[in-house]
C-alpha positions in Angstrom: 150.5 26.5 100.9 152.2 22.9 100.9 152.6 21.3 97.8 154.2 17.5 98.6 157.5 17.6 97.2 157.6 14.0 96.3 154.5 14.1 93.9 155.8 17.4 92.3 158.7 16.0 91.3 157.4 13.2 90.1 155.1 15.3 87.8 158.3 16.9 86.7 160.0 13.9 85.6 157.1 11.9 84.0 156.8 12.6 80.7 160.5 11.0 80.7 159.3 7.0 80.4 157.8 7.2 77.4 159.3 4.2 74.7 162.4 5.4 73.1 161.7 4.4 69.4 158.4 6.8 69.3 160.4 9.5 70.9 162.8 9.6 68.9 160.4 9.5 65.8 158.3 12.3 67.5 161.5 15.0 68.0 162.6 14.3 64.6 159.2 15.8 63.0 158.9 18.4 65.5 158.5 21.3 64.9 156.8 21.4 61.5 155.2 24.5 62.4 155.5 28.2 64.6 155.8 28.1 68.2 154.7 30.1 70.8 155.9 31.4 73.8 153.1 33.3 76.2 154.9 36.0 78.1 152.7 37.5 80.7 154.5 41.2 80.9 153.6 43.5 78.2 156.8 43.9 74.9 159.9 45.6 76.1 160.8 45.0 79.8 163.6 42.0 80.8 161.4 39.1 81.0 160.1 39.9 77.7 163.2 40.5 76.5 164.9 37.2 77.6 162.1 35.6 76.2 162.8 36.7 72.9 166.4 35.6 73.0 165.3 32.1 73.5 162.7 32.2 71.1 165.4 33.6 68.2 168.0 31.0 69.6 165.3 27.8 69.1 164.2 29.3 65.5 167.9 29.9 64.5 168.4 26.0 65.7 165.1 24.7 65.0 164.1 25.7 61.5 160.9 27.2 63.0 160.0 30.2 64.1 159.3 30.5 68.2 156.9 33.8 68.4 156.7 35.6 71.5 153.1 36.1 72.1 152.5 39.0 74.9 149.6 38.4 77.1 149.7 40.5 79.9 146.9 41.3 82.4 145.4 39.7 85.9 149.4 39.0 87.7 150.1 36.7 84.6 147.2 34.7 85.1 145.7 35.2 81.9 148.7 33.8 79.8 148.8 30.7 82.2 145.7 29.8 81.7 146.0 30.0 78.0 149.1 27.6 78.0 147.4 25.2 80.7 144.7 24.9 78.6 146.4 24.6 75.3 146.9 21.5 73.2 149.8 19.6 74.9 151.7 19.1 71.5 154.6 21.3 72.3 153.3 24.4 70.2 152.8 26.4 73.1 155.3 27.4 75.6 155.0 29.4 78.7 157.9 32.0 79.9 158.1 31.2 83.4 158.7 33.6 86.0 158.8 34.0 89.7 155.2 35.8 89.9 153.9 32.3 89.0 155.0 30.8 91.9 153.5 33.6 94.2 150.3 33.9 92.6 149.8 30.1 93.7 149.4 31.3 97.1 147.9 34.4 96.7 145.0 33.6 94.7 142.5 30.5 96.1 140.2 30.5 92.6 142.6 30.0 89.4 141.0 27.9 87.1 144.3 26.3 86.8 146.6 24.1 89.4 150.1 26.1 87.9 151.6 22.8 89.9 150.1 20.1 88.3 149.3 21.9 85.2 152.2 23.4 83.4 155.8 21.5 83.4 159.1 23.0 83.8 161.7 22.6 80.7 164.3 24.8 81.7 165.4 27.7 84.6 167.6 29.7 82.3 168.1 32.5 85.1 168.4 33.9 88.7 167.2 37.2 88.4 168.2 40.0 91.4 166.5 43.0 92.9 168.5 45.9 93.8 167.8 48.6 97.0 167.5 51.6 95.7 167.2 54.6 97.6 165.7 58.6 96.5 169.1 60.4 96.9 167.4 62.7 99.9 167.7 59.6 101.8 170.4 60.0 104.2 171.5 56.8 104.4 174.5 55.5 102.1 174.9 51.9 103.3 172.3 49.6 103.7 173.1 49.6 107.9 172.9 53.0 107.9 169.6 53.0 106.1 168.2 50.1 108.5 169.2 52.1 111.1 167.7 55.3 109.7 163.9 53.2 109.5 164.0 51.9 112.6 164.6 55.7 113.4 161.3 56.6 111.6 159.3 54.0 111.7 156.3 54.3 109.6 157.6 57.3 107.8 159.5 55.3 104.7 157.2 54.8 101.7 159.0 51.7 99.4 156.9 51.3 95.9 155.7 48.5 94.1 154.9 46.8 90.9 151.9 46.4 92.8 150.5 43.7 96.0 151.6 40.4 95.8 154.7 41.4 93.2 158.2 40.3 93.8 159.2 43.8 94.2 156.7 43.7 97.1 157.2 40.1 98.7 160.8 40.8 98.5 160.7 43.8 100.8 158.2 42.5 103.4 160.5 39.5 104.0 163.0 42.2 104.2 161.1 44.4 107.3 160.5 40.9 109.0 164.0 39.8 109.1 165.8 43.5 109.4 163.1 44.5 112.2 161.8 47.8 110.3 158.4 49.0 109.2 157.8 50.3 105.7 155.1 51.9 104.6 154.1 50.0 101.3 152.5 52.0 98.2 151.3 49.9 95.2 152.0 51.4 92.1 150.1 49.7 88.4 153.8 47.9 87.2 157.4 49.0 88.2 157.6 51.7 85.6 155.4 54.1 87.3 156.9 53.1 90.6 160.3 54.1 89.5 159.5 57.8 88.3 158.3 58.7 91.6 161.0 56.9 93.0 163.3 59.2 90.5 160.5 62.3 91.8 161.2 61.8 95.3 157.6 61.0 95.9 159.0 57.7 97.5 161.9 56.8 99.0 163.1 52.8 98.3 162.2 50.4 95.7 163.4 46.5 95.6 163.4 47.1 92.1 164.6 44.9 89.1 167.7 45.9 88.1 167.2 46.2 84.3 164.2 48.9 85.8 166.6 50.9 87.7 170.4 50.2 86.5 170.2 53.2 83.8 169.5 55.8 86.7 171.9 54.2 89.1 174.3 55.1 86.8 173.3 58.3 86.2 173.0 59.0 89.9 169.4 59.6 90.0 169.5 56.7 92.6 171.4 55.4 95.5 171.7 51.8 95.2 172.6 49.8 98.6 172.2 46.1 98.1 171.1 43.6 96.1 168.9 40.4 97.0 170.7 37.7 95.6 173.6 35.5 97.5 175.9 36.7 95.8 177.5 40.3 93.9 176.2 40.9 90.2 178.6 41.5 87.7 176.7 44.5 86.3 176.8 46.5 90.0 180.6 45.0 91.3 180.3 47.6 94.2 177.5 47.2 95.4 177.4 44.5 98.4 174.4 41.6 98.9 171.4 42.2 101.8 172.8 39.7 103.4 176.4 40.4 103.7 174.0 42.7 106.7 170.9 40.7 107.3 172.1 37.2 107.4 170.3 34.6 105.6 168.1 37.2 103.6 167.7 36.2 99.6 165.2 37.2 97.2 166.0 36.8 94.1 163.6 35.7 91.3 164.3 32.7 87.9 162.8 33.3 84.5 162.8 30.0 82.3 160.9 27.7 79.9 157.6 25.6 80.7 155.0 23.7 78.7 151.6 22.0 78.7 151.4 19.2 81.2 151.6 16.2 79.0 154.1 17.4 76.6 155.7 14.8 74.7 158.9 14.1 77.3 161.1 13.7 74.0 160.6 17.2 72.8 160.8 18.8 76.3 164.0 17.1 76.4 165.0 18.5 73.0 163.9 21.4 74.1 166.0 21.5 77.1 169.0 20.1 75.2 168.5 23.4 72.7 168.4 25.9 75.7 171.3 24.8 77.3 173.3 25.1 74.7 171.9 28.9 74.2 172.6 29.5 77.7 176.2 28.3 76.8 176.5 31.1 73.9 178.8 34.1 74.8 176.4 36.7 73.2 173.3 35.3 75.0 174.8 34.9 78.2 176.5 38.5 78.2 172.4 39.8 77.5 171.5 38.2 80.5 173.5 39.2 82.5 173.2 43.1 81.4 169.5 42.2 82.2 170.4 41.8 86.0 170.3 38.3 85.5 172.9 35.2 86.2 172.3 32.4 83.8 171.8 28.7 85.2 170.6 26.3 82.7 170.4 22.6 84.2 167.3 19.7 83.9 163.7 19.9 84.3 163.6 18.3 87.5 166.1 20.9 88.6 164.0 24.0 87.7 160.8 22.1 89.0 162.6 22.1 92.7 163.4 25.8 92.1 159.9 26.4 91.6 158.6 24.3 94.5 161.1 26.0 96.8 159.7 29.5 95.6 156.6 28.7 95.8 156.8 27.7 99.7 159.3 29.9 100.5 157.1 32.8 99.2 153.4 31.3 100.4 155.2 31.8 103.9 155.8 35.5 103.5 152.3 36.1 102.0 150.4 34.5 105.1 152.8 35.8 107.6 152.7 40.0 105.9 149.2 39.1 105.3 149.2 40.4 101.6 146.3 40.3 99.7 144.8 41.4 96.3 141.2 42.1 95.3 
């Protein structure tokens, strides 16, 4: 999938021109009422969780309350349909996530254009993936375990949030550039996944690391790598994919978006208000103990970070050949 760069970005900016005296009118009186924010995971795991710290940061700041408002169900489809369809008034939010820009690829009859339909307000993370590895696995280094699949090829199970999941993606861009063959096993979410990871039923996950860091720990599992660019403060030890397969990064964002045709003042407050919670020692130490490393930055900025995913990811779908029903 191609999306032309030059109109996305102009989508991204374009609530911007509106005249300055109404806009500044318009922030002023908003918000006189709750806001919410559509999470597409069910209550409790890391993207729900980060969600929830913006949300208390904007009411502390605010004077409103931002509700998180969990609508999981069809690879987060569900909940962006019901912000691309809502009112475009600023009382809706979206918690956007990298599963957004896969599913633009992966599914050809959304009733929605996530493109053209939702606009970004803010990236406030990179999130990373971690290798982790069954302890029976005789491999301790990520070398010696690339060395050990291409020793067994098709005999290494790696589990899955499920086809078409970043935990999946991630790992198929992984065999193509490390030359190995996994054997892929879907599971229904990355819980699941993990306890027969834990089991021994499987033996690698590209898992989240706010999924697995509590049984790294405890030595239930090995982890070799993570997919970002760089080290995570959480794991110090633990070296990056590619400091061994060159070039290889797949690490996922988690921010703010809203209706297309938001008002561009109160995106832009909106922005203003997250970047200064990004800025906030206590919030920035949560995200990071989430696996994440916080950005912050402009609309525009996020909007190129999700064009980029979303090419960069259409790429691996069509060349794995992934597919869901």
């Amino acid at each position: 999938m191609k999306i032309p760069r030059r109109r996305f970005l102009h989508l991204a900016a374009g609530a911007a021109a509106l005249p300055a005296l109404p806009r500044m009118a318009r922030a002023q009186a908003w918000p006189t009422r709750p806001v919410r924010i559509i999470v597409g995971f069910p209550a409790g795991g890391a993207t729900d969780i980060q969600a929830r710290l913006m949300g208390q940061w904007l009411s502390d700041r605010l004077g409103q309350q931002f509700i998180v408002e969990n609508r999981a169900g069809a690879s987060r489809n569900i909940g962006t349909e019901a912000v691309a369809r809502a009112p475009a008034d600023g009382y809706t939010l979206l918690q956007v996530v990298t599963p957004h820009a896969i599913n633009a690829a992966l599914y050809s009859n959304l009733s929605f254009d996530f493109i053209r339909d939702i606009a970004p307000v803010i990236c406030a993370a990179r999130l990373a993936y971690v290798v982790v590895v069954h302890p029976s696995v005789p491999a301790r280094t990520l070398p010696e375990f690339i060395a050990y699949a291409k020793a067994n090829p098709g005999k290494i199970n790696y589990g899955s949030a499920g086809p078409g999941t970043p935990q999946n993606i991630g790992c198929e861009l992984f065999k193509m550039m490390a030359g190995v063959d996994l054997v892929h096993v879907p599971y229904r979410g990355g819980a699941p996944a993990t306890t027969d990871l834990v089991g021994g039923q499987i033996q690698v996950i590209f898992s989240p690391v706010s999924e697995s860091i509590q049984h790294i720990k405890a030595g239930a599992l090995r982890a070799l790598a993570v997919t970002t660019m760089a080290r995570l403060d959480v794991l110090p030890d633990v070296p990056t994919v590619a400091d061994f397969v060159p070039g290889y990064e797949a690490s996922g964002f988690a921010g703010i978006g809203a209706p297309r045709g938001t008002p561009g003042d109160i995106i832009a407050l909106l922005n203003k208000e997250l970047n200064a919670g990004l800025a906030d020692a206590k919030v920035k130490t949560r995200i990071v103990e989430l696996g994440g490393t916080v950005l912050g930055g402009t609309p525009a900025e996020f909007g190129t970070i999700i064009l980029e995913a979303t090419e960069k990811w259409a790429k691996v779908i069509k060349t794995a050949g992934i597919k869901v029903e």
